[in-house]
C-alpha positions in Angstrom: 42.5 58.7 81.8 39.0 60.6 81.6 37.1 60.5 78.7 36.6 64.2 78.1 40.4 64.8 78.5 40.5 62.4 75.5 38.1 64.3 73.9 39.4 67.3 74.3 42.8 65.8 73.4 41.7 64.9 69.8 39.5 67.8 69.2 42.8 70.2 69.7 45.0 67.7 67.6 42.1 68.0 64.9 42.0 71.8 65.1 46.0 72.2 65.1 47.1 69.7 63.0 44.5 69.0 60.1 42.2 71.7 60.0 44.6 73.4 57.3 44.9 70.1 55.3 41.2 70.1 55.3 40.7 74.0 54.4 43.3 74.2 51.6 41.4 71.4 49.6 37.6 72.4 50.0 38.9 76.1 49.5 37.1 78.0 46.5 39.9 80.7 45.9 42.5 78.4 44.7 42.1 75.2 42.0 44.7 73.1 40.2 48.2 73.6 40.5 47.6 76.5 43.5 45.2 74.0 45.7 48.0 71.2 45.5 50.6 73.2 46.6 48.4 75.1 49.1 47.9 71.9 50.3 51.3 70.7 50.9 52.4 73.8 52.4 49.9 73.1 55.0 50.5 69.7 55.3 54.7 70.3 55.9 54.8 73.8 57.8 50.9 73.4 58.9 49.2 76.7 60.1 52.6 78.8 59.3 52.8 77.0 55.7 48.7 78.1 55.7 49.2 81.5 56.7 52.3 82.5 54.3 50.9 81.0 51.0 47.1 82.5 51.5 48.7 86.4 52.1 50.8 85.7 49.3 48.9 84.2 46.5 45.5 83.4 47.1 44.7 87.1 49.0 46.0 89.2 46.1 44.4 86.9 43.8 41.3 87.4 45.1 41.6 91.2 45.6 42.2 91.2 41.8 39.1 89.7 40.8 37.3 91.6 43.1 38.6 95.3 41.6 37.2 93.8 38.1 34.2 93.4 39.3 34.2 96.7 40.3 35.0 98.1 37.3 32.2 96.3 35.7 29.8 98.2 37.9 27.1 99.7 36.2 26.2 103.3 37.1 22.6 103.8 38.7 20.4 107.0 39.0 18.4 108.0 42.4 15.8 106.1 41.0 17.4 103.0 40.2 18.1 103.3 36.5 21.1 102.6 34.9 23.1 105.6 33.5 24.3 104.5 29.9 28.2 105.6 29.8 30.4 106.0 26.6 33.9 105.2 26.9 36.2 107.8 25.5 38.9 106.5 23.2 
């Protein structure tokens, strides 16, 4: 066999195969108990195991934390200066 084929062989094993193992654990979005079992989702059902735990726990997750941090936006003038808000009980 030629060497590239080989190559290219691997390379496509690599990117099918292990590339989820590899981006469940070096993910930021999930830690602990939620990396492990991202993890082994993509290690049994690979990209499909991947796919269906990201959209459905890590996505919403992360949409979450994103609308607090929006909330926590302070309110600026034209010129740059923040606009002191009371909140209304």
């Amino acid at each position: 066999m030629n060497l590239s084929f080989l190559l290219i062989l691997f390379i496509s094993f690599f990117t099918i195969n292990i590339l989820p193992w590899v981006l469940a654990l070096i993910s930021k979005k999930a830690s602990g108990n939620n990396k492990v079992i991202w993890f082994l989702m993509s290690f049994l059902l690979s990209w499909l195991g991947f796919i269906v735990y990201y959209y459905l726990v890590i996505k919403p997750e992360w949409k979450a934390e994103l609308e607090r941090k929006k909330s926590k936006r302070i309110l600026r003038n034209e010129n740059g200066m923040p606009i002191k808000m009371y909140e209304q009980s």
